[in-house]
C-alpha positions in Angstrom: 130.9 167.3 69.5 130.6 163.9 68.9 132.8 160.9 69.7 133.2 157.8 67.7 133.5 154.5 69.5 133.8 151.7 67.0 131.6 149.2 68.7 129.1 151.6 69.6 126.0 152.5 67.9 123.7 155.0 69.1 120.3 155.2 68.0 117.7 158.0 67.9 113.7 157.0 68.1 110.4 158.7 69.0 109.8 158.0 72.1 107.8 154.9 72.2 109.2 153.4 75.6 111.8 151.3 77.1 110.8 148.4 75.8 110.2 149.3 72.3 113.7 150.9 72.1 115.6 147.9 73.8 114.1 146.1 71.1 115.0 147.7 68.8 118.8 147.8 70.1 118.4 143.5 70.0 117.4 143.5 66.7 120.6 145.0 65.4 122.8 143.4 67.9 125.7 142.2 66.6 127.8 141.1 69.7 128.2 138.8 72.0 126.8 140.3 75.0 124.5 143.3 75.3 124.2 145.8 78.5 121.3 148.1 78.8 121.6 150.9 81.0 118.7 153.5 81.7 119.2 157.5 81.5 119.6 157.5 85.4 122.3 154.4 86.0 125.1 155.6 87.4 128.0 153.3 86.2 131.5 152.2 88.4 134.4 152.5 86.2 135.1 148.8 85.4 131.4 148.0 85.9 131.1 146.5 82.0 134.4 144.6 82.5 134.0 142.9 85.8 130.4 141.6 84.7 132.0 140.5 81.6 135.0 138.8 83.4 132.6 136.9 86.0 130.1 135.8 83.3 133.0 134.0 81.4 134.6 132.8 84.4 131.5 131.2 85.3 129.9 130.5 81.6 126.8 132.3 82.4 124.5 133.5 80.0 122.6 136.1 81.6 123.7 138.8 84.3 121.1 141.0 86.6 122.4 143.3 89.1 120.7 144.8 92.4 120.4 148.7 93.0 122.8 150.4 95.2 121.9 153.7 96.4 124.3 155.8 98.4 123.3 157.7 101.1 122.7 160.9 100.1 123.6 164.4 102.3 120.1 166.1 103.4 119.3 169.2 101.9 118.1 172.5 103.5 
C-alpha cells in the first residue's frame, strides 16, 4: 500500500551512503526548506511545524537540533 503525499517524493538508490543520497534529494529540491531525517529519528508530532514556525519567526536560514534520548526501561 502506498500513500500519496503531494509534496513528497520518495526516492529509491543503491546504497551509496548518506551523503550521496542527501545529495541527491538537494538536487531535485524544489522547496523552500528541506528536512533530512535518518532511518532511526524518531519524530514529535509537530516537530516539522514548530522548526518551521521558529525559523520564520526568527528569519533564519539553517536549523540543527540536539539528540534527545529518553531513558529507556532495563531489560532482563
Amino acid at each position: 500500500m502506498h500513500r500519496t503525499i503531494p509534496r513528497v517524493i520518495a526516492l529509491s538508490q543503491q546504497n551509496a551512503g548518506p551523503t550521496i543520497a542527501r545529495n541527491r534529494g538537494l538536487d531535485i529540491a524544489k522547496g523552500e526548506y528541506v528536512y533530512f531525517a535518518d532511518s532511526d529519528d524518531r519524530l514529535e508530532l509537530n516537530l516539522v511545524e514548530s522548526m518551521l514556525i521558529r525559523l520564520e519567526e526568527t528569519s533564519t536560514k539553517m536549523a540543527f537540533m540536539q539528540s534527545l534520548t529518553k531513558p529507556q526501561a532495563p531489560s532482563f
